[in-house]
Every structure is written in C-alpha cells, then in structure tokens.
C-alpha positions as CSV (number, residue, x, y, z in Angstrom):
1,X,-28.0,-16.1,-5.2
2,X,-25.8,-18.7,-3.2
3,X,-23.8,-16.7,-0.4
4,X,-21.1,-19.6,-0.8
5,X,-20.7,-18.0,-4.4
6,X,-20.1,-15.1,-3.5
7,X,-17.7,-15.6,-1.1
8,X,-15.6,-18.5,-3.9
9,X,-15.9,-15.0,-6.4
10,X,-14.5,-12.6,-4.1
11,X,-11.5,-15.4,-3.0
12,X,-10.7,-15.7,-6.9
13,X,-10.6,-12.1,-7.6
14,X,-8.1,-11.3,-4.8
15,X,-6.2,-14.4,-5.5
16,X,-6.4,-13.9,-9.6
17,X,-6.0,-17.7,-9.4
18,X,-8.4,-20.9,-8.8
19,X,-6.0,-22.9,-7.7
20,X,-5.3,-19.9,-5.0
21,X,-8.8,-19.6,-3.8
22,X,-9.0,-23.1,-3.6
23,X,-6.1,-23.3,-1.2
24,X,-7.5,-20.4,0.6
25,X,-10.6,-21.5,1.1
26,X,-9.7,-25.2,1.7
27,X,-12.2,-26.7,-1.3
28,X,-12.1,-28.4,-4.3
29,X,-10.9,-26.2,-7.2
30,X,-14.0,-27.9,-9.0
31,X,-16.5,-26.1,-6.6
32,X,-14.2,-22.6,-6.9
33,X,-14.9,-22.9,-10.8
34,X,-18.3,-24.2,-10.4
35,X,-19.5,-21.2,-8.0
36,X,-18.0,-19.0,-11.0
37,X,-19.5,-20.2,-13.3
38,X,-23.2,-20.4,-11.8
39,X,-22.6,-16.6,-10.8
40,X,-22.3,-16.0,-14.6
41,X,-25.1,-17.8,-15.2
42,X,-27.1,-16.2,-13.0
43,X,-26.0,-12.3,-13.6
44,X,-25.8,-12.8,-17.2
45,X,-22.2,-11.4,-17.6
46,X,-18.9,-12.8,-17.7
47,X,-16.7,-12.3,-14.5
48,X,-13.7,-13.3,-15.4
49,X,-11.2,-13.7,-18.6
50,X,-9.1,-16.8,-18.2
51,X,-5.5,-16.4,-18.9
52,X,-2.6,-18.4,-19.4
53,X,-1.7,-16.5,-15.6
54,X,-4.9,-16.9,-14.0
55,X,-8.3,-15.2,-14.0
56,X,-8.7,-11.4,-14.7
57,X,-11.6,-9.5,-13.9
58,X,-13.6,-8.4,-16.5
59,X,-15.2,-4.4,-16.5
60,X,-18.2,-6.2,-15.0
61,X,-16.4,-8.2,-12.6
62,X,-14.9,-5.4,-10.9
63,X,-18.1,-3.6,-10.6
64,X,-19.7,-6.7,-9.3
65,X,-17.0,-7.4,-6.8
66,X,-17.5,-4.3,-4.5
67,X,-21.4,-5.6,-4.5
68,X,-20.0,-9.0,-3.6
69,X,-17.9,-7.9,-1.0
70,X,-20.4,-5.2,0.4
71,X,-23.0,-8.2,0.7
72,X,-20.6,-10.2,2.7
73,X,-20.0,-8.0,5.0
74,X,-23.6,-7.5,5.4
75,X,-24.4,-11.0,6.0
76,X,-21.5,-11.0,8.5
77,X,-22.6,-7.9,10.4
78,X,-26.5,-9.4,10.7
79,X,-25.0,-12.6,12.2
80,X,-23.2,-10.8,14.3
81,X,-25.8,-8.1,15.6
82,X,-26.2,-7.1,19.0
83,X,-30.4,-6.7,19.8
84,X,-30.0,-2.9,20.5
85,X,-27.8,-1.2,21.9
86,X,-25.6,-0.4,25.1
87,X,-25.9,1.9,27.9
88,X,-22.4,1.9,28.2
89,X,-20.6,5.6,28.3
90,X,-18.1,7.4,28.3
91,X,-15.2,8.9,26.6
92,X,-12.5,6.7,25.4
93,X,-9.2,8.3,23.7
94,X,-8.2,5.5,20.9
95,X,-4.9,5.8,19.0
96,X,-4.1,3.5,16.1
97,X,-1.4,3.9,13.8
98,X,-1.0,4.9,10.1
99,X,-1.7,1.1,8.4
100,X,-4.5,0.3,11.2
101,X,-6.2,3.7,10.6
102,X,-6.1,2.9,6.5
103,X,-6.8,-0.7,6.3
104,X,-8.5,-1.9,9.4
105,X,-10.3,0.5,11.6
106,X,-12.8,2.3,9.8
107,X,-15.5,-0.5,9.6
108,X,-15.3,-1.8,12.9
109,X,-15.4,2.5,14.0
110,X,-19.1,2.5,12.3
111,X,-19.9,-0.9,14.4
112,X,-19.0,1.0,17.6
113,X,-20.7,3.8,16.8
114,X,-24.2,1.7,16.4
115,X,-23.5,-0.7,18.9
116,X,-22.4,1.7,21.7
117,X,-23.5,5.6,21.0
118,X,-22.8,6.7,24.5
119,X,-19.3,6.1,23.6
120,X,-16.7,9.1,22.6
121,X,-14.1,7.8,21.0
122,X,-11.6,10.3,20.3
123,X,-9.0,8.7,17.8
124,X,-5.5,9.9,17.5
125,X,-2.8,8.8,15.0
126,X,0.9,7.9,16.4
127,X,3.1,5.7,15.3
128,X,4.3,2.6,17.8
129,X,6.7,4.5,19.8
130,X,4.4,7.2,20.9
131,X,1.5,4.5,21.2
132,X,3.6,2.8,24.0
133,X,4.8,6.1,25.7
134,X,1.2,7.6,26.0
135,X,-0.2,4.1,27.2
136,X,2.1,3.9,29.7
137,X,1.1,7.5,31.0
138,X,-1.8,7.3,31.0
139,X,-2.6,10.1,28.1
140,X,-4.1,7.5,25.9
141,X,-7.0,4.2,27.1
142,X,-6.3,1.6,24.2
143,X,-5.0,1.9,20.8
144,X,-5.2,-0.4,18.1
145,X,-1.8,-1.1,16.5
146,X,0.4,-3.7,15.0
147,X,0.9,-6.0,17.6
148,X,3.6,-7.8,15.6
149,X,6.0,-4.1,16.5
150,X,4.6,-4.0,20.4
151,X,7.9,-4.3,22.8
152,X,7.8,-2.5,25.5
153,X,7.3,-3.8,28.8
154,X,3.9,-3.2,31.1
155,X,1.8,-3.3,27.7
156,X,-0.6,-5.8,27.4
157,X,-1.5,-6.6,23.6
158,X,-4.2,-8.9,22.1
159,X,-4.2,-10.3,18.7
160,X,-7.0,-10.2,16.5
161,X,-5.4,-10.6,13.1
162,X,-2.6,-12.2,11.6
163,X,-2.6,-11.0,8.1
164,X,0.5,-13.3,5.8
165,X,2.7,-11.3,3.9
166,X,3.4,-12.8,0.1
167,X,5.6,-10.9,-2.6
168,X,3.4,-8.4,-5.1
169,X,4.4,-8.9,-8.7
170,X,3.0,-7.3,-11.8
171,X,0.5,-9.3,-14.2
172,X,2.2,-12.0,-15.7
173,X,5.4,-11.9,-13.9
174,X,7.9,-15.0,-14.4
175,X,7.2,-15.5,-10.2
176,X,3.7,-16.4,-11.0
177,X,4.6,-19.7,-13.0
178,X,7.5,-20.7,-10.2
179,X,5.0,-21.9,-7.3
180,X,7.2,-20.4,-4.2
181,X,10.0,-18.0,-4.9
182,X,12.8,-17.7,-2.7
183,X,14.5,-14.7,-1.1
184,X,17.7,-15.0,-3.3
185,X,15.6,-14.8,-6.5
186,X,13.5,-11.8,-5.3
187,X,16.4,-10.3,-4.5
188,X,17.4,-10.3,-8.5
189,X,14.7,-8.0,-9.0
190,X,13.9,-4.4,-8.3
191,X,12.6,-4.3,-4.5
192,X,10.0,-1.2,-3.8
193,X,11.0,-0.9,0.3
194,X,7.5,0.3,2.4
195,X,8.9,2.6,5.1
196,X,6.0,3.4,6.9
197,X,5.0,1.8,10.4
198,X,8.3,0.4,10.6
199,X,8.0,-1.8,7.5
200,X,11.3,-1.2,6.6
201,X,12.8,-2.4,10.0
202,X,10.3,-5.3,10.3
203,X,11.3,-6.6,5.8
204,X,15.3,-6.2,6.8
205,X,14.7,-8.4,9.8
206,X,13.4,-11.4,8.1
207,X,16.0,-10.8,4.9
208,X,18.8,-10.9,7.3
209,X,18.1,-14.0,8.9
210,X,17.9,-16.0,5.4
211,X,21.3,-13.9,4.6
212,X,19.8,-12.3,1.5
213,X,19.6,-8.7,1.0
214,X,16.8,-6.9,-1.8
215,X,18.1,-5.0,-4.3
216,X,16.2,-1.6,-3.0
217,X,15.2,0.6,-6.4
218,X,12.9,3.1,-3.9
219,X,11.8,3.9,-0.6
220,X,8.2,5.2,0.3
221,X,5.9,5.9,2.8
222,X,3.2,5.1,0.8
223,X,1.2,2.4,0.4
224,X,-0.6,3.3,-3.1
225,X,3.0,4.3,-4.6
226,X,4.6,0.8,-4.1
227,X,0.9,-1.0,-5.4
228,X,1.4,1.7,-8.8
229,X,5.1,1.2,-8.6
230,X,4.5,-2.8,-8.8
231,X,1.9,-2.9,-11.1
232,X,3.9,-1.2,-13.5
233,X,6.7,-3.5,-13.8
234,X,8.8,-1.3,-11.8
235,X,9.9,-3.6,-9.0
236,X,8.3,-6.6,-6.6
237,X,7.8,-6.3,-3.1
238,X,6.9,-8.2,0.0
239,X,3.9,-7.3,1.6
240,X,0.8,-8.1,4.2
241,X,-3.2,-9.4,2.7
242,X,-4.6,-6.5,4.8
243,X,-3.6,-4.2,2.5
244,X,-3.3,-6.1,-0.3
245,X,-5.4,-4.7,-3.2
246,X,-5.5,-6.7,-6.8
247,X,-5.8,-3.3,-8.7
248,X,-3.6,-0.5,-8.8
249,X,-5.2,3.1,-9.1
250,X,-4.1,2.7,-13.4
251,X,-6.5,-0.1,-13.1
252,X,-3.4,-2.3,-13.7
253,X,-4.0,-6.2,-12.1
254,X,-1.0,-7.2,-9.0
255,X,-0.7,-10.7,-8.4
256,X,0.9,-12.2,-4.9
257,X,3.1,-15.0,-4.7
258,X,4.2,-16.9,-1.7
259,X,7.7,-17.1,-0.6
260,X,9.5,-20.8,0.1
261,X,10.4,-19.3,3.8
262,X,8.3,-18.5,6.3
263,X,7.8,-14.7,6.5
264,X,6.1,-13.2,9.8
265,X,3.0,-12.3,9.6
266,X,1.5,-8.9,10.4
267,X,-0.6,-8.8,13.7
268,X,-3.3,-6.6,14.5
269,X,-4.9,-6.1,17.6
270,X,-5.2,-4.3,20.8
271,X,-2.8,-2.8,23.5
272,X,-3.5,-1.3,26.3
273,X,-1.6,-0.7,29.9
274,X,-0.4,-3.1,31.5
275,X,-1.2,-1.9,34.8
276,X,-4.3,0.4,34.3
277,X,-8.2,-0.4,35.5
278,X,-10.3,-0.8,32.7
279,X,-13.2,1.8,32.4
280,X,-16.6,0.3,31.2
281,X,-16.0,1.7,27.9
282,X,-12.4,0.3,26.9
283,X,-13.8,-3.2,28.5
284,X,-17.2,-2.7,25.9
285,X,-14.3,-1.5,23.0
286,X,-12.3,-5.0,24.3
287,X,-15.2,-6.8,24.0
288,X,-16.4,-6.0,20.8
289,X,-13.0,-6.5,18.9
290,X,-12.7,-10.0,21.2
291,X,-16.5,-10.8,19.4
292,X,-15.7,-9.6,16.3
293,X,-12.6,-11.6,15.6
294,X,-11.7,-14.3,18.7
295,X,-15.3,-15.7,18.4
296,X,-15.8,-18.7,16.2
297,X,-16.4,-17.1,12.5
298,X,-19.5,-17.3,10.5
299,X,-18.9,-20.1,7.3
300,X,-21.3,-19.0,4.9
C-alpha cells in the first residue's frame, strides 16, 4: 500500500472535496483522484460517494479512515524516533488550556512519556489569564496554550502551529458552490458563537475590523454542540482545522469553506517565563515540541 495514498485519502476526507485536497496538498487533482481510486482497488471497497458537493465517505470509508490516519501517524512517529531514551528527570508542572488539552496535547503527552520516563509532568488546566499569572510566579514551568491570546509582558511564547480558521457549513450548503464567501454574506446566516478560550473575543475582533457583525443564534462553550449545531442546518460558524472534525456525533457530514478575507489563524505553542532558568526537563519538553514541529517535516 502507497503511504502517498494514504495521506491524498485522509486530505479528501477532511476536505470532502478533490479540488480541496489538491490545493492542500499542492498536487495535481489527477493524482488526488488517482491515489483514490488505486486505494479502492486495492481494499476492495468503495471509499467514497461522489456528489454533486464533493466526496462523501462511504460506511467503509469512515472505518478505513481512522486506520489511515493511525498509520500515518505511525510512520511519522518511526521517522521521528529517538534510539532510547533519556536520562533526563524531574518534575515539570505543565498547564495547557481547555482547546490545547482537547485537540492537541494528548499525543505528543504519550511521546513524552516514552521518550523521557524520568519526567513528571503534572498537567493542570487554566485558561490564558491564569496561565500568564502562574508563569510569571513561578507556580507553573511551561504551559502549552494558544499563542495567538498570549499578551502579557515577560512571557516568552514559541509557535508550533498555526492552524487556518474557515467557516463550517452543513452538507450541501449554498457556501459550498460560491468559492470564498464573505463576512457580509455569513453574516445573513445563523452564526453558532464558540465562547470558550476566548473564541468569542478573538471571532468579534476580526468581524469588527471588516465592519460586519454575525447574526449570533447561540453561544457555547462547547466545541461538539457548535459541530452538531452546524451539521444540522442550524447555523454556520467560523472556526480553526485543529479542531475541525468532518462528522458530527449524528454521523452528519460538515464541510469548511474559506472566507475572501484573511482571518487569523490560531497559534499553538509554548510559553514559558520570560525571566526564569530553564530546568533540564522544561529544556527536554522545549526540545521535543521544537523537533516535533520546527524541524523540516517528513513528505511521505
């Protein structure tokens, strides 16, 4: 089985669109299609249905795309192997807030784990005010937080991940046929607001400076409500790829669409005090995220 394949399958099952992975991938919409098809081939099954919107999973896509993805990250994880492991110890107290915790940390937790078992890491959740208060005294070493929200002076940050935000739509939303939809037309629609880790703040700062306001139909803290919410034809939103899932919990398909203004993106990464010595373990921690994503990337 071609790795390249699977890596095409998984980019047109999160984009629901060849054209999409294409663009996202930076190839030829002939070798998205191509590496589709010879996965079909190959398994036996069909992947995908093709609609007049774009590609839907079939029951035996979805299964095979959690294989697909777990096998990427596999791959991903051998190239990046470190020959045993590290001396280094220690205890390290690690605070990350709500969306980091939910969508980013847990994977690269395990890698820690193996890669550095003398390592404590005692995790904490706060949200970006306390973050900067307890790095500043001292009650906290690192924490691993959206950078994009980090203000406060003597914190150093370091960005790792700059996840795009696009607008969630339903299955065969009129947005999906337009190309890039502006603010003024999302704002015509029902808008499910995400209040948690300052979303809110951070969605009203971008509308305001394009002088467009969304009509708001419901304000939640939680990320799975506004995916059902959307799915469901009950309003659009604008939100980040890191937690961007194609599926709500209903099994019901969301599709993204890009805006024709440039939204921020949402950064991920690393702060830590300013001022403050490093300890052997929040340099190994450092170094590992710095590996993991400032290092050139494996192109499979």
């Amino acid at each position: 089985m071609n790795f390249k394949y699977l890596k095409y399958f998984v980019a047109t099952a999160d984009t629901g669109q060849v054209s999409r992975a294409a663009r996202l991938l930076s190839i030829s919409q002939s070798s998205v299609t191509g590496a589709v098809r010879e996965l079909e081939a190959d398994l036996g099954v069909s992947l995908f249905e093709r609609r007049a919107h774009g590609m839907e999973l079939t029951k035996a896509g979805r299964e095979f795309l959690q294989v697909a993805r777990d096998i990427l990250e596999k791959i991903d994880a051998g190239y990046r192997i470190d020959r045993g492991t590290s001396d280094v110890s220690g205890v390290l107290v690690l605070a990350a807030s709500y969306t980091v915790i939910g969508y980013f940390l847990p994977y690269h937790l395990g890698q820690l784990a193996q890669r550095y078992p003398h390592i404590e890491i005692r995790i904490v959740e706060l949200n970006r005010q306390s973050i900067e208060e307890q790095l500043l005294r001292s009650q906290i070493d690192i924490a691993v937080a959206l950078t994009s929200n980090i203000n406060r002076e003597g914190i150093e940050t370091l960005t790792l991940l700059k996840s795009p935000r696009r607008v969630w739509v339903p299955a065969g939303h009129a947005f999906c046929e337009e190309g890039e939809v502006s603010l003024q037309r999302i704002a015509q629609e029902p808008y499910v607001m995400l209040t948690v880790d300052e979303a809110a703040h951070t969605s009203m700062k971008y509308w305001n400076s394009h002088n467009a306001e969304p009509r708001i139909k419901l304000r939640t803290s939680s990320v799975e409500a506004v995916r059902s919410l959307v799915a469901n034809g009950q309003g659009v939103t604008i939100l980040s790829d890191m937690v961007y899932r194609p599926w709500s919990l209903e099994g019901r398909r969301i599709e993204t669409v890009e805006t024709d203004v440039a939204v921020p993106t949402m950064d991920v990464g690393l702060a830590f005090h300013g001022g403050a010595r490093l300890s052997p373990a929040m340099r190994a921690v450092k170094a590992y995220f710095s590996a993991a994503f400032l290092s050139p990337k494996l192109q499979f």
